[in-house]
N, C-alpha and C positions, 0 to 999 in steps of 0.2 A: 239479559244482554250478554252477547260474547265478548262484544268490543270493550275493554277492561277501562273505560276510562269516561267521565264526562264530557270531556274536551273537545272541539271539532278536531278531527283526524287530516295530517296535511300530509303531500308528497315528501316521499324520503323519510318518516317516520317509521321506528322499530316497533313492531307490536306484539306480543304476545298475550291475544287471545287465552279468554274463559271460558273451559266448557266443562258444566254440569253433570255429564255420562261420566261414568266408570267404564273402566278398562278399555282397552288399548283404541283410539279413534284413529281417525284420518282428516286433515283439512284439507277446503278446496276452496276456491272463489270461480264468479261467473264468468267471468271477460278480461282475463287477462291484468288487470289493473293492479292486483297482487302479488309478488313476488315470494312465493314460500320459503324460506327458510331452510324451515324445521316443520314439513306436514304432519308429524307426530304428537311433537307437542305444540304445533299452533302458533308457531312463530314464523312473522314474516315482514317484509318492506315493501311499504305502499309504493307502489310502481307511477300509476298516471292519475291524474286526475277523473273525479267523474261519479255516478253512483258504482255500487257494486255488490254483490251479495255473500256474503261468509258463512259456509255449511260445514261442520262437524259432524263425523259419520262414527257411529258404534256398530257391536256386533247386529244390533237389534232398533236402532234409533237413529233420528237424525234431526239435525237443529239447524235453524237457516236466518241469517242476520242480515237486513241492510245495513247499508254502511255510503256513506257520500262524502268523497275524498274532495280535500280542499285543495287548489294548486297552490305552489311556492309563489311567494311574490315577494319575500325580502331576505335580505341576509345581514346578519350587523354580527358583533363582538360580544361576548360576554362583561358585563363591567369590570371582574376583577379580573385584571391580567398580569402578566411580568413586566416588570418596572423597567426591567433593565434584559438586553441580550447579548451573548458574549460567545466568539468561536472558541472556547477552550474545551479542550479533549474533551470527549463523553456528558459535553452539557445537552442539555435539550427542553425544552420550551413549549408550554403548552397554551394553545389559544382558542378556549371552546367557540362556535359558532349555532347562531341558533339560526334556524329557517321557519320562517313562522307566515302567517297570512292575514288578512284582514280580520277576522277573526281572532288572531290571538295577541295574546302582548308580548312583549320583551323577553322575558322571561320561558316559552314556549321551551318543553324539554322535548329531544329526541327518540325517547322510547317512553311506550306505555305500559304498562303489567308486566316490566320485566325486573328480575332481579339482576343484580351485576354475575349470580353464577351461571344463570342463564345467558347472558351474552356473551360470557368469555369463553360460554364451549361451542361457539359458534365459528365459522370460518371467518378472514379478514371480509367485514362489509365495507363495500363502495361507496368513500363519498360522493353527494350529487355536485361536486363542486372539486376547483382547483385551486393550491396556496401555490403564492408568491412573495417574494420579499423584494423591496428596492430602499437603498438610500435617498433621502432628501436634498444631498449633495454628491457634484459629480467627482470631487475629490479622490473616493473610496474607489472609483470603479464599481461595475455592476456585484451588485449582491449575492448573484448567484457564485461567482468567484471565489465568495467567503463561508458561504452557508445556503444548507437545505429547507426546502420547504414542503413539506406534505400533505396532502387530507387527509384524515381518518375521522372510525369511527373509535371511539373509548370507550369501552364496557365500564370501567369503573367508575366512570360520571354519567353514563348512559346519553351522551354529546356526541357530536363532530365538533372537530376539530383543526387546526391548522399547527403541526407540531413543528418548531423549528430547531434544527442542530448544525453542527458545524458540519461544512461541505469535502466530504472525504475524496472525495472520486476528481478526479482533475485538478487539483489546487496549483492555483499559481502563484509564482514569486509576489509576498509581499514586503509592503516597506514597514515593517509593525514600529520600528521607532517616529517614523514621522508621519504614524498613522493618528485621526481625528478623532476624537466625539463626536456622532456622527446621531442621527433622526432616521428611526429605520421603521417605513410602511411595510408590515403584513397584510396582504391583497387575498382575502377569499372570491372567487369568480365562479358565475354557477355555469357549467358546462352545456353545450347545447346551445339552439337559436334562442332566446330569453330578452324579455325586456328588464331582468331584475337586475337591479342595480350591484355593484360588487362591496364589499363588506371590506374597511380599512379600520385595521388599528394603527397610532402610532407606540413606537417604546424608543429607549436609547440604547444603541449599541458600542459596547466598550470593544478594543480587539485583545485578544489574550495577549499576556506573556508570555515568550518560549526559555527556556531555560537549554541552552546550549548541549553542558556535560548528560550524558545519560547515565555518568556515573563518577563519584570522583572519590578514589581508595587515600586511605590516609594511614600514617602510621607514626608513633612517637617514636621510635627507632631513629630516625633520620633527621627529626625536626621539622620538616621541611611545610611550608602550607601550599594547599592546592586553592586553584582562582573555580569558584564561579562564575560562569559571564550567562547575564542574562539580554534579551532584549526584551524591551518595555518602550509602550507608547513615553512619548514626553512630555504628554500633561501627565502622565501618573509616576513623573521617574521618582519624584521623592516620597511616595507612597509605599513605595516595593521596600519591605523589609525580608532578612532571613534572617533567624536565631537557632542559635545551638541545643543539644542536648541538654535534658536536666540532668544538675550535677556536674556541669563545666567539662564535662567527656569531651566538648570538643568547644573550643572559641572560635566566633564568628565577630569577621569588621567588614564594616565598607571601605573601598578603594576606590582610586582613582585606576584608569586603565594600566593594568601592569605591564612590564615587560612580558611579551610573549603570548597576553591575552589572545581571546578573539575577535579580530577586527569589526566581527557583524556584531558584538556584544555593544550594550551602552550602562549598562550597570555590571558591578563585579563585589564581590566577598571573596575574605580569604578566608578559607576555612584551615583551622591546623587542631590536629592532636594535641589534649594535653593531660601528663598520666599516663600509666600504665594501661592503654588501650589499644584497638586497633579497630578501627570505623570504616565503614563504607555509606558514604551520601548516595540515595538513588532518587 
């Protein structure tokens, strides 16, 4: 068999193909229904549903496989997901998605005979499907305001996926002090006319803290202490701690709004030198 797998074979699945010749082959399929990859070494994504046949060509041989692709007919969530999601810098959020058919269960993985080295020297593959996110309350404003959502594929779990991060590109004013705990749907939708139903997880979305100073220089020379002003949701104000250096290089208190703060801040630290030091907070 070429087809590397027992399993019935569905739309959208990664395959790499087994074939028994030595030296250097070529793959083909009959009708289009296959999408080659990699015609070298035999890697490719099942395009449409239907039968189809899969030939392996050598200098001197040639080998010829049916093969009877199953159509997509559901989409759901992987069980284990992220608990919790949060717009702060450089997070990102992973939510595999399985596509499976009547034939398979829950569990259905997206590639067959491949290794994760093998798909990562592949180029970016197309999900058959598109992510979205929305809150469960209109509170927050639309989700996309706050954060990205995307398909892909994941060579390292050998899934699609729905990955979510914070939304870089257009951001708008928000009010992160008097922002909520909030119930936030990730929506997989399968692209195209389709009867298949769309794929929802729920999880909780926290909104980051921002931290005002991008930098705040200190020196025991002067005395003098410098303000952190953060802003923070108000269910988590009394959760936000800062603490100093080991070795007391520098003490840290909380305050109340100093003279001079920043008026967008709702939490504040004074940070001050103490000792023969000289610190930079970044």
């Amino acid at each position: 068999m070429l087809y590397p797998s027992h399993r019935h074979p569905i739309v959208s699945d990664i395959v790499c193909f087994n074939s028994p010749l030595t030296g250097i082959a070529r793959w083909e399929s009959s009708n289009g229904r296959i999408e080659w990859l990699d015609v070298e070494r035999g890697i490719a994504k099942l395009a449409h549903p239907g039968p189809t046949h899969v030939t392996v060509k050598g200098a001197e041989q040639k080998l010829t496989n049916s093969l009877s692709i199953a159509p997509a007919q559901s989409l759901s969530f992987a069980k284990d997901l992220p608990n919790v999601v949060s717009n702060a810098e450089g997070s990102s959020y992973l939510f595999p998605v399985i596509i499976g058919s009547n034939e398979t269960s829950s569990s259905h993985e997206a590639a067959a005979g491949c290794t994760e080295e093998q798909l990562s020297a592949l180029s970016t593959i197309r999900a058959p499907f598109d992510c979205t996110t929305a809150f469960t309350c209109n509170k927050m404003g639309p989700a996309v305001n706050i954060l990205s959502a995307k398909a892909v594929f994941v060579p390292k779990i050998g899934s699609y996926a729905c990955v979510v991060e914070r939304q870089e590109a257009g951001q708008v004013h928000m009010d992160i002090a008097g922002a909520n705990q909030v119930d936030l749907n990730i929506i997989a939708k399968w692209t195209g006319d389709t009867q298949i139903k769309n794929a929802v997880a729920s999880t909780v979305f926290h909104m980051a803290m921002r931290v005002l100073e991008s930098e705040i220089q200190l020196s025991d020379m002067d005395k003098k202490s410098a303000v952190l002003s953060i802003q923070v949701p108000s269910y988590q104000h009394r959760s936000v701690n800062a603490n100093g250096c080991p070795g007391d290089i520098v003490t840290v208190a909380e305050t109340r709004h100093p003279s001079g703060a920043n008026n967008g801040a709702n939490k504040f630290f004074l940070i001050k030198a103490s000792g023969l030091c000289c610190c930079k907070w970044q």
